[in-house]
TORRO-905167 format. One record per atom (N, C-alpha, C, CB): x, y, z. Coordinates in steps of 0.2 Angstrom, whole numbers, plus 5000, padded with zeros to 4 digits. Glycine has a CB too. Example, Ala and Ser with C-alpha at 12.3 -4.5 7.8 and 13.67 -1.06 7.14 Angstrom:
BEGIN
506649725039;506249785039;506649845039;505749785045;506449895035;506849955036;506450005039;507049975029;
This chain:
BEGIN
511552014724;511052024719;511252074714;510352044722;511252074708;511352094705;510952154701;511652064704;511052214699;510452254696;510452244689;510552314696;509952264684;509652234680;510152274674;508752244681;510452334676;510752364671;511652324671;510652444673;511652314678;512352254678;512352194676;512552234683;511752184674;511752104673;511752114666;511152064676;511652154664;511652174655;512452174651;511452274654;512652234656;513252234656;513852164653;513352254662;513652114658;513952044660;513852024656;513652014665;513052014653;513151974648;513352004644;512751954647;513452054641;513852064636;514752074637;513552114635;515052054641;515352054644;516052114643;515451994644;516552104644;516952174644;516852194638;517652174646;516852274637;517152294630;517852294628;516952354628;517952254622;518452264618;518852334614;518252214613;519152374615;519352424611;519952434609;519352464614;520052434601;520652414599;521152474598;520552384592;521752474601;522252514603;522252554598;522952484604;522452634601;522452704595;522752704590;522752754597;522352684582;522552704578;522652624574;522952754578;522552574577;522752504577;522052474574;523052464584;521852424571;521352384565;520952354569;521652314559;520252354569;519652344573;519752244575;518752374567;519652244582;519752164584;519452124582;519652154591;519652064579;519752004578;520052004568;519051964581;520352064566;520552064559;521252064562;520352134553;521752024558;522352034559;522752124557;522551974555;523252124559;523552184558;523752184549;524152184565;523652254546;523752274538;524752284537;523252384536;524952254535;525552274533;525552294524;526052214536;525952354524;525852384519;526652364518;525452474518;526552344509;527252334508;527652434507;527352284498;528152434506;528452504507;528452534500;529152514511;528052594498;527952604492;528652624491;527252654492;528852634483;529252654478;529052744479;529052604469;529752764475;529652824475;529252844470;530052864475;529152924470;528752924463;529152964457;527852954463;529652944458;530152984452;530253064452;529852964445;529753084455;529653154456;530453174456;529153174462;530753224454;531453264458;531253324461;532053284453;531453344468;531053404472;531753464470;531053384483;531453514467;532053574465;532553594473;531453674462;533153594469;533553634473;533153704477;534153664468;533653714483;533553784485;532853764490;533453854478;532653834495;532253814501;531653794498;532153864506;531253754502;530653734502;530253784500;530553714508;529853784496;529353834492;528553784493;529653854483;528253834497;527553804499;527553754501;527253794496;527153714502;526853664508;527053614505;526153654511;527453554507;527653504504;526853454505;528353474508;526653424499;525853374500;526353314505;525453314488;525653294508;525753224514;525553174511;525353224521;525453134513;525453054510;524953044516;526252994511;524852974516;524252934521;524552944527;524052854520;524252944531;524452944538;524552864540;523852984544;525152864544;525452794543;524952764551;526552784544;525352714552;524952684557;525152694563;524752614555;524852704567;524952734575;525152814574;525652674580;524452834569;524652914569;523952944568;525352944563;523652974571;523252994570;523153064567;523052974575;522253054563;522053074560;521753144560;521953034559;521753194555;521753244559;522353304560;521653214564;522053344562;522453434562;523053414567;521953524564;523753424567;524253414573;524053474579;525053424571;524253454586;524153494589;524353564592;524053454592;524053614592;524853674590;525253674595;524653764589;525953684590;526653694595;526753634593;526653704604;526553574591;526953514589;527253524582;526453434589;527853514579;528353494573;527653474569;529053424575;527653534563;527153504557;527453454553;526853574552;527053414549;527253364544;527753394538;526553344541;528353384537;528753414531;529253484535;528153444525;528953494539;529453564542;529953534548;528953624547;530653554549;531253554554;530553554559;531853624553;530953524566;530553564571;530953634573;530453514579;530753654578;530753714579;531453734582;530153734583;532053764580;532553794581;533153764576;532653794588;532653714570;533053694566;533153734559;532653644564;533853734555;533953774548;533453734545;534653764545;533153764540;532953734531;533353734530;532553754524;533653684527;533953654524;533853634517;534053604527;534053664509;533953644503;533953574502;534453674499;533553554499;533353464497;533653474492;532653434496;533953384494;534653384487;534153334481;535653314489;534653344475;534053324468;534153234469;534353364457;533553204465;533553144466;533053104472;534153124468;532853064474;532453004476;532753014484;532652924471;532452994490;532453004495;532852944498;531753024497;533452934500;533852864503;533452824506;534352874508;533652764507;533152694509;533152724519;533752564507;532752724522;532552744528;532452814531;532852704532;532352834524;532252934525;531652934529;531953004516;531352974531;530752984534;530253024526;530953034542;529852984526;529352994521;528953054524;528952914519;528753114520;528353174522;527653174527;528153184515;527753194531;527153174536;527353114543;526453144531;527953104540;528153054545;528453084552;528553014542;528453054558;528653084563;529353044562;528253084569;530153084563;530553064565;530653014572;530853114566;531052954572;531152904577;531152964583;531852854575;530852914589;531152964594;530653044595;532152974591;530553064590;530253114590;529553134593;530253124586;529353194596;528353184596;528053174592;527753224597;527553134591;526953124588;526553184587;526553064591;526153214582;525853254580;525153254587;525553244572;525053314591;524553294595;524853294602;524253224592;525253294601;525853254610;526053344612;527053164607;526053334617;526453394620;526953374623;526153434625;527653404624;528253364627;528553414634;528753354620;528653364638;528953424644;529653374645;528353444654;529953424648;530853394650;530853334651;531053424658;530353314655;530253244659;529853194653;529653274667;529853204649;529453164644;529853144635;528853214643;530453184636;530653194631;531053124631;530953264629;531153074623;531453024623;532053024626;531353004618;532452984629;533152964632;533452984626;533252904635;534153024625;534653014623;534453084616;534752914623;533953124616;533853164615;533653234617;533653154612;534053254620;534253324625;534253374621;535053334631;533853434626;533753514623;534353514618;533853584629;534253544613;535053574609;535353524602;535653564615;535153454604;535453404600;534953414593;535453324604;535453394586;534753394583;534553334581;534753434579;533753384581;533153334583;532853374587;533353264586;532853414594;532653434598;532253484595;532953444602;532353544601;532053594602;532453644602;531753604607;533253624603;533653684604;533753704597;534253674608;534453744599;535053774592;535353704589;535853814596;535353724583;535653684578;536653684578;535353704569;536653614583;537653634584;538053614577;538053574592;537653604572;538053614566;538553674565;537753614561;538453724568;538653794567;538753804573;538253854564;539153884575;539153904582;538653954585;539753924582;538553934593;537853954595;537954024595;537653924601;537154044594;537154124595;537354154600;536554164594;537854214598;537854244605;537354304609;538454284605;537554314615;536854374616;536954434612;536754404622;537454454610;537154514605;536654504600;537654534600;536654414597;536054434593;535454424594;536054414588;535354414603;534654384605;534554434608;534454314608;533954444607;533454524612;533254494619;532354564606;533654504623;533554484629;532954504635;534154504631;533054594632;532754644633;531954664631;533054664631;531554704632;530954734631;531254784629;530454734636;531254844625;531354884624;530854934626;531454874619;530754984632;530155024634;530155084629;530255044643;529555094627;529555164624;529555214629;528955184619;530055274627;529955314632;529555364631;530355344634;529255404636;528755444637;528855504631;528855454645;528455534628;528655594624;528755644630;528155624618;529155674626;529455744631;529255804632;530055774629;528655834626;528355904627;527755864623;528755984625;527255914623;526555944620;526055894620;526555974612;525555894616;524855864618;525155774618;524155894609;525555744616;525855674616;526055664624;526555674611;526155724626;526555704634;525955704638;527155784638;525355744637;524855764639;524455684641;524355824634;524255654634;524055604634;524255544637;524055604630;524955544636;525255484639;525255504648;526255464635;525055544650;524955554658;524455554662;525055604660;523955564656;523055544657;522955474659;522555544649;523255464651;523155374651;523555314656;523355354643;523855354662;524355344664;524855304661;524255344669;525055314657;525655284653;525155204647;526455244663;524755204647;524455154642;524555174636;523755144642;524155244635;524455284628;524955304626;524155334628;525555284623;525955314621;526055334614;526155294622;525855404611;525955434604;526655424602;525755514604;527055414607;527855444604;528155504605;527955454597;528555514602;528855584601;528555604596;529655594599;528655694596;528455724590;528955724586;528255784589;529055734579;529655764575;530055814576;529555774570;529855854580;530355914584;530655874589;529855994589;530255844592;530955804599;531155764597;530755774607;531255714592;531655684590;532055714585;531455634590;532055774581;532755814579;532955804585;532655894577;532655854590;533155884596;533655844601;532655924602;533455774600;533555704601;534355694597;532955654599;534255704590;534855704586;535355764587;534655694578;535255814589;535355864589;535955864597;534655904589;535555834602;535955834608;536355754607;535455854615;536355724602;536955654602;537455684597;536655544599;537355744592;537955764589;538255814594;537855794580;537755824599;538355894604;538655844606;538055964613;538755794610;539155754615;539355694608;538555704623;539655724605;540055664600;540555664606;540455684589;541255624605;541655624608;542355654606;541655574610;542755694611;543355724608;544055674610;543355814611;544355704606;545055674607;545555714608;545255634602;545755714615;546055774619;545855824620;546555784618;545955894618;545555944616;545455964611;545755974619;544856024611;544556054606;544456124606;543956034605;544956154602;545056234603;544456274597;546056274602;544356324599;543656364595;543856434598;542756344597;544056464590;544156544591;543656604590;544656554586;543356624595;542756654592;542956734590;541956644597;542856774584;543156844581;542656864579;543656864576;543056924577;542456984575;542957044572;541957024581;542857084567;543257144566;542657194569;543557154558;542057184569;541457254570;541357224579;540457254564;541357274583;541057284588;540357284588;541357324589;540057254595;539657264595;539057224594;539857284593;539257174588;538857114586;538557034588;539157104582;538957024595;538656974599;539256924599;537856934597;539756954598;540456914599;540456874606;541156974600;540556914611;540656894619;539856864620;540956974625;539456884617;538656844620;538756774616;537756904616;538956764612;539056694609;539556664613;539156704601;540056664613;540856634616;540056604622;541756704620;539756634627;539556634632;539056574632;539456694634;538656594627;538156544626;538356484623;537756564622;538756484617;539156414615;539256374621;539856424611;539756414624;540256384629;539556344635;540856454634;539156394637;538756374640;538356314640;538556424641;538156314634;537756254630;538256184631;537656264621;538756184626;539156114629;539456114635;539656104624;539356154639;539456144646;538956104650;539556194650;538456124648;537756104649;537356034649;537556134645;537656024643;537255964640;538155914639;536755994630;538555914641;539155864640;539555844646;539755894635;539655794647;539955794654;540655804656;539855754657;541055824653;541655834651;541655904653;541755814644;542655924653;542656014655;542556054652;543156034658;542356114649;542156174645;542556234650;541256174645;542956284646;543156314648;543156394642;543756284651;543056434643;543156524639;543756564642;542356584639;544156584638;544656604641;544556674635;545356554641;544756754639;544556804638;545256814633;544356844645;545356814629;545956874625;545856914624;546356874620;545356944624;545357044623;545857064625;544957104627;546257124622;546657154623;546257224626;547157144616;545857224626;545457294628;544857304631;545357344622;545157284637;544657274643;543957204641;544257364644;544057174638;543757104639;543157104644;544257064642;542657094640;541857094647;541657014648;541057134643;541956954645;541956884645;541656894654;542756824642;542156894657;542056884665;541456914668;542756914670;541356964663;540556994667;540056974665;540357064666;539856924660;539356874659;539256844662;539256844656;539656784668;539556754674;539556754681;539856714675;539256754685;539456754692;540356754691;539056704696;540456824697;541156814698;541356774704;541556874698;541956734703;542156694711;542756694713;542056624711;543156734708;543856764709;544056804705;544256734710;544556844707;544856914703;545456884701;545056984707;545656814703;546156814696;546156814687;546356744697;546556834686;546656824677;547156784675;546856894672;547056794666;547756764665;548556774666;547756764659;548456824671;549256854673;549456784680;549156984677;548756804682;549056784688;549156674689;548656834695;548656694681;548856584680;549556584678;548356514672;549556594673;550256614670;550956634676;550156694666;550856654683;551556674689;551356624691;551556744694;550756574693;550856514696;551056444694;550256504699;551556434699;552156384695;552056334701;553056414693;551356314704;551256264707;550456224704;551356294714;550256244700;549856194696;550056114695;549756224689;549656084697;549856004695;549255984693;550055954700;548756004698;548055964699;547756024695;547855934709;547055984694;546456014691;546156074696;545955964690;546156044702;545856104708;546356174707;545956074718;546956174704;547456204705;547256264700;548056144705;547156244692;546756274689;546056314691;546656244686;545456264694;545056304696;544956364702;544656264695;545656354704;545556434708;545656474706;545956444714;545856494697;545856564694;545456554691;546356584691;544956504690;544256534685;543656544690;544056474680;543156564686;542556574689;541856534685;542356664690;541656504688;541056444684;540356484685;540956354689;539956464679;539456484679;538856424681;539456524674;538356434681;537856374681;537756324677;537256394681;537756324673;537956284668;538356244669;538056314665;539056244672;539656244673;540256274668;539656184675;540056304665;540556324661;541056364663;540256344656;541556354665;542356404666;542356444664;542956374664;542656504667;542856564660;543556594666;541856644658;543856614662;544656634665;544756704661;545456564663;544856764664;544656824664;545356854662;544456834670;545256894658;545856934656;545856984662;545856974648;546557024660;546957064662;546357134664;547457084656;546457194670;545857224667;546257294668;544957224671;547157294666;547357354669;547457364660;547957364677;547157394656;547257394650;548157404649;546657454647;548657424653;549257454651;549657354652;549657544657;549257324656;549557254657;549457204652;549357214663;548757254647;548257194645;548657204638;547357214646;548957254636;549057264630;549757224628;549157344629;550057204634;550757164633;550757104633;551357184639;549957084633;549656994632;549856974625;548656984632;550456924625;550756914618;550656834616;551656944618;550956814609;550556764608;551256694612;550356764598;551556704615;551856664620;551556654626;552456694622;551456714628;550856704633;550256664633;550656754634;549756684628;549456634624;549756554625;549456664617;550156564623;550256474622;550356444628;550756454618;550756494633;550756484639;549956474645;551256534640;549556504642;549156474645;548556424643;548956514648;548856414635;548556334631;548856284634;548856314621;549356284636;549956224639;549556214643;550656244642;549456234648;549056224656;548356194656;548956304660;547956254651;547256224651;546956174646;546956274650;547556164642;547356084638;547556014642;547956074631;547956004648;547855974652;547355934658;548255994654;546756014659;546355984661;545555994659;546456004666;545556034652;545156014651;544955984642;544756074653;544255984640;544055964632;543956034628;543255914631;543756054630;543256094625;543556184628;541956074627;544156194624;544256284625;544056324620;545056314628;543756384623;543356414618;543856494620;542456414620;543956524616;544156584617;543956634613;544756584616;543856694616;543456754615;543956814613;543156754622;544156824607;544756854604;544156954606;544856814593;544856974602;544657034601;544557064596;544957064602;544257124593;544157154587;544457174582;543957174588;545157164583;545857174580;546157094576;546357214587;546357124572;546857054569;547457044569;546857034563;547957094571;548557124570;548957144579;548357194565;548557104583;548657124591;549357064590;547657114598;549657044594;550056984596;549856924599;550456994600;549356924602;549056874604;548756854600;548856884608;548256864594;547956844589;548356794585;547856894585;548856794584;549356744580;549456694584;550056764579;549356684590;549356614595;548656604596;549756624604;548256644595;547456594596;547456584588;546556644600;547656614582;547456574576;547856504576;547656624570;548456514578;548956464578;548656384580;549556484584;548356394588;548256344591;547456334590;548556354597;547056354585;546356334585;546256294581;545856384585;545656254583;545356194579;545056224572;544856154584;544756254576;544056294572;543756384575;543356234573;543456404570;543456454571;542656484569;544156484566;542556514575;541756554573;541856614572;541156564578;541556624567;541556704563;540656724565;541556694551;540756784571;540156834571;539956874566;540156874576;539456894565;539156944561;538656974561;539156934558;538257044559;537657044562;537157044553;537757124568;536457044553;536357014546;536257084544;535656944546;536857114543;536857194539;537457204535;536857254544;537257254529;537757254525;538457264529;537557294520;538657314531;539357354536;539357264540;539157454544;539157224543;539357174546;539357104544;539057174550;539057114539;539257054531;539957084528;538557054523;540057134528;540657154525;541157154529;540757224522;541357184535;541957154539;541757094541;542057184546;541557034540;541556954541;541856934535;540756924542;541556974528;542156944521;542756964523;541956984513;542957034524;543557054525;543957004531;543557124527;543556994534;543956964540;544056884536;543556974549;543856854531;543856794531;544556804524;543156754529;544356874521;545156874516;545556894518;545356904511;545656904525;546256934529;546556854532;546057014538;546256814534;546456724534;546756704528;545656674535;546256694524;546456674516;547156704515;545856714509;547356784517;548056784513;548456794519;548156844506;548356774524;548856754532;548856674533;548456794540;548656634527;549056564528;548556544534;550056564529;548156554532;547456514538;546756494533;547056574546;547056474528;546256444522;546156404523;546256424515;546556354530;546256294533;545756324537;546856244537;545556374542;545256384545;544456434541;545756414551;544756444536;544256494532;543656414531;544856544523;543856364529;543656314527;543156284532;544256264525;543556284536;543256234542;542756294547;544056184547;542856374546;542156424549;541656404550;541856474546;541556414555;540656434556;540356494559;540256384560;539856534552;539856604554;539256604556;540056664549;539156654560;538556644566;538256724564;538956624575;537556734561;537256794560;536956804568;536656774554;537156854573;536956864578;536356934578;537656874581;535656914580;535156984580;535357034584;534456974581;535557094585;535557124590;534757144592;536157184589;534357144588;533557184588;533057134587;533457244581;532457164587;531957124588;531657144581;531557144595;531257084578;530957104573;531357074567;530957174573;531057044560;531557024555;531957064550;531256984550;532457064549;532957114545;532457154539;533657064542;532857154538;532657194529;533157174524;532657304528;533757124528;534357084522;534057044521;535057064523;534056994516;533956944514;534456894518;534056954508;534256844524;534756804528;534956754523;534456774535;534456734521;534456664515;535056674511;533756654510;534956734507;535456744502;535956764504;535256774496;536156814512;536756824514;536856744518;536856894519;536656694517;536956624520;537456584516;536456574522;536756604512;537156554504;537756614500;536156534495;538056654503;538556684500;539356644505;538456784500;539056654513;539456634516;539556564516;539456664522;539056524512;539156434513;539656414507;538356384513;539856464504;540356474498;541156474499;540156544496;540956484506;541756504506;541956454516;541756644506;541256444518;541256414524;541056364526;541156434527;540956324530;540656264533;539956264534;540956244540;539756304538;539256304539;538956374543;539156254542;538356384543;538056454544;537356444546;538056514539;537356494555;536956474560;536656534564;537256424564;536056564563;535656614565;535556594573;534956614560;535756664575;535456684585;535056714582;535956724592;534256704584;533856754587;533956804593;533356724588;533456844589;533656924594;533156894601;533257014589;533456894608;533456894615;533356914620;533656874616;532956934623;532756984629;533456994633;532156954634;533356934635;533856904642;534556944637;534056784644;534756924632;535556924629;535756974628;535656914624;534857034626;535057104626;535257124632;534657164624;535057124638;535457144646;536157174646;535457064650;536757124640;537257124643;537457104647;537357154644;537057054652;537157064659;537356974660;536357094664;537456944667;537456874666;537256844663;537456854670;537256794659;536956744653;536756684659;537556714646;536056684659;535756624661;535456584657;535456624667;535356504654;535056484648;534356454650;535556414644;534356464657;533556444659;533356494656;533356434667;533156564657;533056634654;532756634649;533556684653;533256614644;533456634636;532656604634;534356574631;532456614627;531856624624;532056544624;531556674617;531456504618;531556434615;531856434610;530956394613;531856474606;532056494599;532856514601;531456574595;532956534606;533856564607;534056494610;534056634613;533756464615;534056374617;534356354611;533356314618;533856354606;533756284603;534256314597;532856274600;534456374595;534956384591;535556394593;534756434588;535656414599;536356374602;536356304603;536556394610;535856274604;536056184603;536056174595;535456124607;536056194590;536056204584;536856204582;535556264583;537056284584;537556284584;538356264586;537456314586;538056234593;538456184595;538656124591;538256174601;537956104589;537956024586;538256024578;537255994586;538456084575;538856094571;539456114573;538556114567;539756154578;540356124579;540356094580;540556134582;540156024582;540455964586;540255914582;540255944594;540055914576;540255894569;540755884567;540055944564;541255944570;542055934568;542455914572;542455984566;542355884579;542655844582;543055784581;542455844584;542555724576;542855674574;543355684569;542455634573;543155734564;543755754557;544355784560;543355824552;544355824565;545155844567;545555824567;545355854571;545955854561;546555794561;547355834566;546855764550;547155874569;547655894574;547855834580;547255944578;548655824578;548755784586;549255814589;548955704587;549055814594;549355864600;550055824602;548755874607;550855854603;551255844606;551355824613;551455874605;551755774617;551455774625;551755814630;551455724628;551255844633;551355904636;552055904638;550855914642;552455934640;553155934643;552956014649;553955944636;552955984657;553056024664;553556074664;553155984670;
């Protein structure tokens, strides 16, 4: 028995539904002859705005495409634009809004397993790279997420720790100087890098600088940093670091079993930092016969094992040994204190260079205004900078330093921010001239 709503049904019997996008049942199927072009010419060069569509052909429905499907007039996706050539579209072009043979239909989502036969990822037509050309390599694809890192100090660090890491302000403009600041200390050197540091006035932060420079690019570079003492008159370099032996340069110089690097560091003494320092003479009658053979005799040795030597002259210019550290230095730091008597021996000492055939090094200076005191001068620094940037490279202020006044061991954990930050200052304009050095060194002969 049947129910009264099935029997409805029946009699009306199945419904007819005419296939998607196909002419309501019992009208024969519309064939449209194929329209002529319309003479139009489409300009050279890329596609500018939305190309107009035409009717939607048949077995294509009507309506917005579905997103992520190939739009009407556009490559699909990993396709070039390509400039449309002038003239009328060749007999079986794909007319505007039409889907390419083989291709999705506007509306269709396509997976691996669906895509037509005999058109694979890559080919074109797909999804992939266009193999007209050659495929990109990974350099130019971001493989990566790039993580912002955390900022390094003040109210930005604060925040980003709160928020536990959601918030990120950035860096401030101070830490990203200090950022550029420590990728010009670690430029890279090629073999070694000698730096003479002088003075004609006592007194002025000669040996406190050698210590701190040295200390800084020891610090922040991973490479070897060594200060070697040439005072001719009792030399205090070795009493700024912890001592770890009483050798000097007498007694590297008698050892004639160096090969190895260890072999070196049993006549120096390292500080925390790691910076090396190799100690002069201290019987002033031995120290005085330190000549500029000697000198070179112990460049020979210590350019073998390390980058970066720094030497710590004396107050004299006229000693013997002075002619072998001018001889073999890269570059040259001029101390000074920001007073008239110490702005004048810093000129004199740069025309005593000028007329001893070292204008190359007068050139390439960097003089360094060292405070001995606390409190701002009563010279003008500015205008004693811009006298010395006249004649030199560049010119770099130490603030006056609790720790520095001591005299005593130089530790950089200690030192104020303002004294950090001007030895990494310092440094990063030496090491400015690292890549310019056109010194090439001879090979060593044992």
């Amino acid at each position: 028995m049947q129910r009264p709503w099935e029997q409805s049904a029946t009699a009306a019997g199945p419904e007819t539904r005419p296939p998607f996008g196909g002419p309501p049942p019992g009208q024969p199927p519309q064939h449209r002859p194929p329209q002529p072009p319309t003479g139009e010419t489409q300009q050279n060069g890329p596609f500018q705005g939305t190309p107009q569509q035409g009717r939607p052909q048949q077995g294509q429905p009507q309506g917005p495409p579905h997103q992520g499907a190939p739009q009407p007039g556009r490559p699909p996706y990993g396709q070039p634009t390509f400039a449309p050539q002038s003239g009328h579209p060749g007999p079986g072009a794909p007319q505007p809004g039409q889907p390419r043979a083989g291709q999705p239909q506007s509306g269709q989502h396509v997976t691996g397993s669906q895509r037509p036969a005999g058109d694979p990822w890559g080919q074109p037509g797909g999804f992939g790279h266009d193999q007209s050309g050659p495929p990109p390599s990974l350099d130019e694809v971001a493989l990566l997420r790039k993580a912002r890192r955390a900022p390094a100090s003040g109210w930005r660090r604060a925040v980003h720790r709160m928020s536990a890491g959601t918030i990120n302000p950035g860096d401030s403009p101070d830490d990203l100087y200090y950022q550029q600041l420590l990728e010009r200390v670690n430029r890279p050197v090629r073999g070694d890098y000698r730096i003479a540091v002088l003075s004609l006035k006592g007194g002025v932060g000669k040996t406190t600088t050698t210590v701190g420079l040295g200390s800084t690019f020891a610090a922040l570079r991973g490479d070897r940093v060594i200060a070697v003492d040439a005072n001719p008159d009792l030399g205090t370099l070795a009493q700024r670091i912890p001592q770890q032996t009483r050798s000097t340069v007498r007694d590297l110089l008698a050892d004639t079993s160096i090969y190895r690097y260890s072999d070196v560091r049993a006549h120096t003494s390292q500080a925390p930092s790691r910076l090396e320092v190799l100690a002069s003479e201290r019987d002033p009658a031995v120290a005085e016969a330190f000549s500029a053979d000697d000198y070179r005799g112990v460049m020979a040795v210590l350019q073998r094992f390390y980058n970066i030597i720094i030497t710590d002259c004396g107050t004299g210019l006229s000693h013997s040994a002075m002619n072998g550290v001018l001889d073999f230095a890269d570059a040259l730091i001029l101390v000074s204190s920001p007073a008239i008597d110490g702005a004048r021996s810093a000129g004199a000492t740069l025309d005593w260079l000028q007329a001893h055939g070292y204008a190359h090094l007068v050139s390439r200076a960097v003089v360094v205004l060292s405070s001995s005191r606390p409190g701002s001068s009563t010279i003008d620094t500015n205008q004693l900078a811009q006298h010395f940037l006249t004649r030199c490279r560049a010119v770099q202020s130490i603030p006056f330093d609790d720790h520095l006044s001591e005299g005593a061991e130089v530790d950089l954990e200690l030192l104020s921010r303002d004294a950090r930050r001007a030895f990494v200052e310092l440094a990063a304009v030496v090491a400015d001239d690292f890549t310019t050095s056109s010194r090439r060194e001879e090979p060593f002969q044992p």
